[in-house]
GUSEKE-671037 format. One record per residue: residue number from 1; chain; z, x negated, y of N, C-alpha, C, O in turn. Coordinates in nm, 4 decimals, decimal comma. Each point is the difference from the previous one (the first is absolute). Layout:
# residues N
   nr  kette       n.z       n.x       n.y      ca.z      ca.x      ca.y       c.z       c.x       c.y       o.z       o.x       o.y
  NUM      A         Z         X         Y         Z         X         Y         Z         X         Y         Z         X         Y
...
This chain:
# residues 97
   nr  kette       n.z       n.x       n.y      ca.z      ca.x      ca.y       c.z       c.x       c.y       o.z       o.x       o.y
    1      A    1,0684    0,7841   -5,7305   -0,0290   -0,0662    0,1258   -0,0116    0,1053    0,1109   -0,0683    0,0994   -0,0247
    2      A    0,1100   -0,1072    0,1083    0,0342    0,1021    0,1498   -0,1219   -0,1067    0,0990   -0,0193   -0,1201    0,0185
    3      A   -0,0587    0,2904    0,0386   -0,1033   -0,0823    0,0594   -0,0181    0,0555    0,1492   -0,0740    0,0963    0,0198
    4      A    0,1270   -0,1445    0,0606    0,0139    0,0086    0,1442   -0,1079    0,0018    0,1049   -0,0867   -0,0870   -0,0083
    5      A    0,0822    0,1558    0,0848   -0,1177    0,0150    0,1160    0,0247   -0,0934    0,0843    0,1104    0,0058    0,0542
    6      A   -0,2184   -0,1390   -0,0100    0,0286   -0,0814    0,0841   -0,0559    0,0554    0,1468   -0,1097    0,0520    0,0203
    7      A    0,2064   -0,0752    0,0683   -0,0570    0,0466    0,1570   -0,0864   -0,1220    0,0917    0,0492   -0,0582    0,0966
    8      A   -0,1377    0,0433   -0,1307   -0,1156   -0,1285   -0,0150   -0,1251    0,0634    0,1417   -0,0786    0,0923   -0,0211
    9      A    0,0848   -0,1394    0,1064   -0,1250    0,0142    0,0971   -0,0619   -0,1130   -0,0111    0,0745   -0,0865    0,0461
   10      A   -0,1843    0,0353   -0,0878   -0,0594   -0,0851    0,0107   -0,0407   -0,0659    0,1543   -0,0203   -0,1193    0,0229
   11      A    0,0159    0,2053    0,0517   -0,0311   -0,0624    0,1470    0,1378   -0,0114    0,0940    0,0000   -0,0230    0,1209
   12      A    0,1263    0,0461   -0,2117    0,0752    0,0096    0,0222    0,0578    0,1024    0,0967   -0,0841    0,0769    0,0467
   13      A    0,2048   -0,0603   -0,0084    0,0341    0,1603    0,0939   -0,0900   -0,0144    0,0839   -0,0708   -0,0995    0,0154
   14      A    0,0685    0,2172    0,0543   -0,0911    0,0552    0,1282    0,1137   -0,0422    0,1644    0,1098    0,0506    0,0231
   15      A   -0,1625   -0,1252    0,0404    0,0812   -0,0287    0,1261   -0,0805    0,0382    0,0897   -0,1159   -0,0375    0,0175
   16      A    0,2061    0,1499    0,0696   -0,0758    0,0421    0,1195    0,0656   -0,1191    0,1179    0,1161   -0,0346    0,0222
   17      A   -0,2395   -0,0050    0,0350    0,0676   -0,0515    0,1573    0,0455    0,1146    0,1024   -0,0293    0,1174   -0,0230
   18      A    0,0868   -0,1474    0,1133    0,0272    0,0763    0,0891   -0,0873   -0,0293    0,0723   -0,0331   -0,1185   -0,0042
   19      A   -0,0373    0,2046    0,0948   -0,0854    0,0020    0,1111    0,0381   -0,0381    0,1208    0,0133    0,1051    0,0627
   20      A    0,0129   -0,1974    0,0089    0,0463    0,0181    0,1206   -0,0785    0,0309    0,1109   -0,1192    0,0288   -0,0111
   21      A    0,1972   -0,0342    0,1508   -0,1117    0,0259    0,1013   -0,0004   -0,1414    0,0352   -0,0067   -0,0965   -0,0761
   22      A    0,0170    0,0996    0,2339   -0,0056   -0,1295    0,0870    0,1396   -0,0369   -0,0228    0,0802    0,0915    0,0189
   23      A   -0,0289   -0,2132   -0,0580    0,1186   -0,0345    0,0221    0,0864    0,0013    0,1248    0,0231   -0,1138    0,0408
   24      A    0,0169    0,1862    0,0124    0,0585   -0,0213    0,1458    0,0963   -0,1126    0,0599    0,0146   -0,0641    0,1042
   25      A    0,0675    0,0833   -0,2862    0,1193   -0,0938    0,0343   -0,0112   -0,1763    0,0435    0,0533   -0,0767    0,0801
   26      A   -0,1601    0,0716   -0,1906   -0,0427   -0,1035   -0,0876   -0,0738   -0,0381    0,1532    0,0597   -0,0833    0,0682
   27      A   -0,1477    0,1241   -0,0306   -0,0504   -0,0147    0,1446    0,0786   -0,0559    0,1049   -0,0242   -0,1092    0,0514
   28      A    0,1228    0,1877   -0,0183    0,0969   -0,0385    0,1087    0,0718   -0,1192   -0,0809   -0,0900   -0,0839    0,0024
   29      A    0,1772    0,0352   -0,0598    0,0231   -0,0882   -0,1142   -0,1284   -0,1457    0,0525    0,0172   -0,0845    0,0878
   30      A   -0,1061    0,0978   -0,1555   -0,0805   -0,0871    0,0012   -0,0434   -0,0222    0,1466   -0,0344   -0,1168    0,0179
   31      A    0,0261    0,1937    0,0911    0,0018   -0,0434    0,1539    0,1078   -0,1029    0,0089   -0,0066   -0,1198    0,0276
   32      A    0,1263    0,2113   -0,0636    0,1303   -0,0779    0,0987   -0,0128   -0,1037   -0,0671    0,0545   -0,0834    0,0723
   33      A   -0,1071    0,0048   -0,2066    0,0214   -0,1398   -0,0183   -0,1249   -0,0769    0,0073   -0,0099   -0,0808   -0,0923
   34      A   -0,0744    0,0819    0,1633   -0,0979   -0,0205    0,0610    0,0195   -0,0123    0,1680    0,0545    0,0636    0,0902
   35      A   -0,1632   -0,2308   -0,1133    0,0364   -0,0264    0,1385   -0,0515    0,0305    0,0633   -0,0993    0,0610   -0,0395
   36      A    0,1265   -0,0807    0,2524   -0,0588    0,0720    0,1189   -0,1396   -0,0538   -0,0513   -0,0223   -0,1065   -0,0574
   37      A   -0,0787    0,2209    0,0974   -0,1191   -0,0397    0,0387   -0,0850    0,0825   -0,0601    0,0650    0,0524   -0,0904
   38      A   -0,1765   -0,0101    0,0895   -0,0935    0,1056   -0,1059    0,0246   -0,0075   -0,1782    0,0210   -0,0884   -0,0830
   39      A   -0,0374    0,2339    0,0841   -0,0378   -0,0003   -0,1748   -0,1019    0,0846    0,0001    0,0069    0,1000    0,0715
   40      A   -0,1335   -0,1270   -0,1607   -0,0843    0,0675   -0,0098   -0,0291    0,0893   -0,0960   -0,0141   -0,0436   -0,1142
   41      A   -0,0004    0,1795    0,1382   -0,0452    0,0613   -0,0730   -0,0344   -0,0159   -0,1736    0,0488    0,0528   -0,1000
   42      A   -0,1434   -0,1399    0,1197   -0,0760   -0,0142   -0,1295    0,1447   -0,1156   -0,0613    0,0287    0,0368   -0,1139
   43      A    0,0417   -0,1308    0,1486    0,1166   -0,0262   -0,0676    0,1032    0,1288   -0,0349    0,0682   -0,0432   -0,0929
   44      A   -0,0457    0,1132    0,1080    0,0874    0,0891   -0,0347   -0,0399    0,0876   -0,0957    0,0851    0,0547   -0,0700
   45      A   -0,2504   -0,0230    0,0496   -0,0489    0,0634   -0,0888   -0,0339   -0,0765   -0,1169   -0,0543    0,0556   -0,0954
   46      A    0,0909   -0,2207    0,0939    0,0359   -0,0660   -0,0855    0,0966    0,0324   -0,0604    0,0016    0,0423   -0,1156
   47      A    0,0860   -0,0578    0,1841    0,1413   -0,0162   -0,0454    0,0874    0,0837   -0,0762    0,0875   -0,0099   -0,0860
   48      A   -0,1750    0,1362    0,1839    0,0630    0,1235   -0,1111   -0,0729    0,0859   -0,0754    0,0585    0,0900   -0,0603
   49      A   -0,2047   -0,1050    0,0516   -0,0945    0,0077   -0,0885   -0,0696    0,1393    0,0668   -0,0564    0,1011   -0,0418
   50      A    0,0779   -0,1331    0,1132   -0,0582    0,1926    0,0844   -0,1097    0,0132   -0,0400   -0,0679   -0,1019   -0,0125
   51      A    0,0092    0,2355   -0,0229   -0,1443    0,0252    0,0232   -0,0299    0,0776    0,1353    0,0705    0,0426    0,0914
   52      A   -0,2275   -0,0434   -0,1237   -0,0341    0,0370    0,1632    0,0553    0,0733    0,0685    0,0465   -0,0145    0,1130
   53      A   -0,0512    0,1464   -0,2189    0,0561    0,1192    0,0777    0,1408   -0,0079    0,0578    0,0355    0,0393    0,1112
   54      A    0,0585   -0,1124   -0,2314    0,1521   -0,0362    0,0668    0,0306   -0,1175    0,1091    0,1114   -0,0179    0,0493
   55      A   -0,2544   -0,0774   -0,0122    0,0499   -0,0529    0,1262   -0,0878    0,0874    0,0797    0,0092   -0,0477    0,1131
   56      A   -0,1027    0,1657   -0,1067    0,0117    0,0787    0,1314    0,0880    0,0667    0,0405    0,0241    0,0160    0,1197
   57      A    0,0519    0,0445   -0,2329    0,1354    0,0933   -0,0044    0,0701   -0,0958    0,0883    0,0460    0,0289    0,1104
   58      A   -0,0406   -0,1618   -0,1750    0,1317   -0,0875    0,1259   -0,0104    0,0095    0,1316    0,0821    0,0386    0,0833
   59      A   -0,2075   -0,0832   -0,0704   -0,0592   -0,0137    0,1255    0,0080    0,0926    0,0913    0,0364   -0,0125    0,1169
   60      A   -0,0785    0,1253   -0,1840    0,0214    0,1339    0,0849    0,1747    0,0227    0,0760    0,0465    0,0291    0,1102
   61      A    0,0162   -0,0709   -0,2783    0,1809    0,0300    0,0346   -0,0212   -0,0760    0,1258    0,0088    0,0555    0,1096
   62      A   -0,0484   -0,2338   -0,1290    0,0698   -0,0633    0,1026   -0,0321    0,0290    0,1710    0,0645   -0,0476    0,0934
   63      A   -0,1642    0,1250   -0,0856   -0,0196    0,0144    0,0648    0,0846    0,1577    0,1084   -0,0002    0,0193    0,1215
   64      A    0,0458    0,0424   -0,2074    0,1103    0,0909    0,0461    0,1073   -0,0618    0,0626    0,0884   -0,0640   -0,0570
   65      A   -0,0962    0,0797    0,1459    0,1512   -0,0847    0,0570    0,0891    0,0716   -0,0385    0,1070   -0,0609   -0,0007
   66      A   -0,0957    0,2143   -0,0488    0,1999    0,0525   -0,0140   -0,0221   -0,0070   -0,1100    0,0456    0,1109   -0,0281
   67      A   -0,0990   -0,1719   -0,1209    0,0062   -0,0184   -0,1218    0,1030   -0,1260   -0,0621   -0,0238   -0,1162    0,0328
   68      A    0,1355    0,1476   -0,1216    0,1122   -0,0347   -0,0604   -0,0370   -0,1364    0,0318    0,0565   -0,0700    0,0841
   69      A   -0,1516    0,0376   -0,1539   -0,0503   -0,1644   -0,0232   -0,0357   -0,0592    0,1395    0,0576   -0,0906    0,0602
   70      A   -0,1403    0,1462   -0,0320   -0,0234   -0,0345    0,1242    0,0843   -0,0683    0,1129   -0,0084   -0,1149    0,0435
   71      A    0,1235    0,2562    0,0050    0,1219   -0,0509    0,0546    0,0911   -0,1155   -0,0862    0,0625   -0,0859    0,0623
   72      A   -0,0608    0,0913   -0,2041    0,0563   -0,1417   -0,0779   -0,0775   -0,1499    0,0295    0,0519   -0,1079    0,0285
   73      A   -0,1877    0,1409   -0,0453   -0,0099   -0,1095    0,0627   -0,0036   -0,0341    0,1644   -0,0249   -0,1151    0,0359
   74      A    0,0435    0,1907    0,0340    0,0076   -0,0298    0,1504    0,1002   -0,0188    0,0259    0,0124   -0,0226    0,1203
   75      A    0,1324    0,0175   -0,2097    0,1393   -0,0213    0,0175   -0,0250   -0,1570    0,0071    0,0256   -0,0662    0,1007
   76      A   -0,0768    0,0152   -0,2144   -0,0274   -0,1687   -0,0641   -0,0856   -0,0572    0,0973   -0,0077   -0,1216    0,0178
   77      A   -0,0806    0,2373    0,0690   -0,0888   -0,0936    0,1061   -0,1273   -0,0446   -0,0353   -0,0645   -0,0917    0,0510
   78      A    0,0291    0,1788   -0,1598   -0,1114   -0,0163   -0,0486   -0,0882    0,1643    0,0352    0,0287    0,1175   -0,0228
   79      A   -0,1598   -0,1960    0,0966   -0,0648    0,1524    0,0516   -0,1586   -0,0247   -0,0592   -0,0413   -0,1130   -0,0261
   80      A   -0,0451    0,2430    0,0081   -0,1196   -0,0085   -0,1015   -0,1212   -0,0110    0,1616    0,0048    0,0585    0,1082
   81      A   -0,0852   -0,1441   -0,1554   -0,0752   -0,0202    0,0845   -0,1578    0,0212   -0,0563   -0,0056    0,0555   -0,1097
   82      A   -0,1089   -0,0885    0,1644   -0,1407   -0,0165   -0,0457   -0,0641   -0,0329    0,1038    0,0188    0,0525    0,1097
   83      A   -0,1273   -0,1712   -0,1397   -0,1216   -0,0312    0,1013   -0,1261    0,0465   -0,0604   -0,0213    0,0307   -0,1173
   84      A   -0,0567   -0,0309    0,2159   -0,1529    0,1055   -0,0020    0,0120    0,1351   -0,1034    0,0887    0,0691   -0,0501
   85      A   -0,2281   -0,0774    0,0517   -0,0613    0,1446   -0,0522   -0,1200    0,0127   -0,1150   -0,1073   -0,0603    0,0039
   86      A    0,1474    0,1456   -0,0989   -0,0764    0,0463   -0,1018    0,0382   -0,1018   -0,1655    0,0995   -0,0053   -0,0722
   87      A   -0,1875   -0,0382    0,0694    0,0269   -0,1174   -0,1151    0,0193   -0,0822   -0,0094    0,0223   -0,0473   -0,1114
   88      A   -0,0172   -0,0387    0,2447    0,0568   -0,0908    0,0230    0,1292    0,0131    0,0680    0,0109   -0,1066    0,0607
   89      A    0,0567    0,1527   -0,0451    0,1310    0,0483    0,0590    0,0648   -0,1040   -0,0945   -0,0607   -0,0395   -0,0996
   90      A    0,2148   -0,0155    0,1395    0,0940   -0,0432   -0,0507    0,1171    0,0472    0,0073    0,0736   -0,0447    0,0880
   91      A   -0,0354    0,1253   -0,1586    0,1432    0,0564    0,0205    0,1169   -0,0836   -0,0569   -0,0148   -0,0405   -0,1154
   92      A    0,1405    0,0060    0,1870    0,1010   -0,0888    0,0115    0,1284    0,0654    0,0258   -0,0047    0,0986    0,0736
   93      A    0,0937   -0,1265   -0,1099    0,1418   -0,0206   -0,0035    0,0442   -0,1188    0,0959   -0,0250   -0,1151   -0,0358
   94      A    0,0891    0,1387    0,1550    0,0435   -0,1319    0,0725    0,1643    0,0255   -0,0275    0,0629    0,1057   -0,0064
   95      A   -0,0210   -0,2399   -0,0066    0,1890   -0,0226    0,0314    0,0302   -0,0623    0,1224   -0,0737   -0,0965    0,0208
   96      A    0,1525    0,1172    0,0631    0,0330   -0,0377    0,0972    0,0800   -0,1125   -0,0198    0,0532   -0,0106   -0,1105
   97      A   -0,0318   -0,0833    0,2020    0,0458   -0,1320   -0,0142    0,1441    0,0318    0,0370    0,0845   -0,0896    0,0020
């Protein structure tokens, strides 16, 4: 009888995710099919599962006006906005009609 080594992981292979950052594409994408009028913040950090630190990172981008994304979405007519201050602030995404 011939007795063979089985290649057996019980937790099965090891899968790394890839890390991403902020989706940029996926961002501009999800503006342009979205209609005129606000998107808020806290929907988008739904949507694409951001944590804190990666929707300040956005926030910060969107707020650069000569940043890739930025100008992508100001092509589509979509510009980053916010009302008040501190913790109550609302930061928004508007589309133009």
């Amino acid at each position: 009888m011939l007795v063979q080594d089985w290649a057996f992981e019980p937790d099965g292979p090891k899968v790394r995710l890839k890390r991403s950052g902020i989706p940029h594409e996926r961002l501009v994408t999800f503006m342009a099919n979205r209609n005129p009028g606000r998107t808020y913040m806290n929907l988008i950090d739904r949507e694409f599962s951001l944590k804190p630190q990666q929707r300040k990172d956005l926030q910060k981008l969107l707020r650069d006006e000569n940043h890739g994304t930025t100008l992508a979405l100001r092509s589509i007519g979509v510009t980053y906005g916010s009302e008040g201050k501190g913790r109550g602030a609302k930061s928004f995404l508007v589309k133009a009609a």
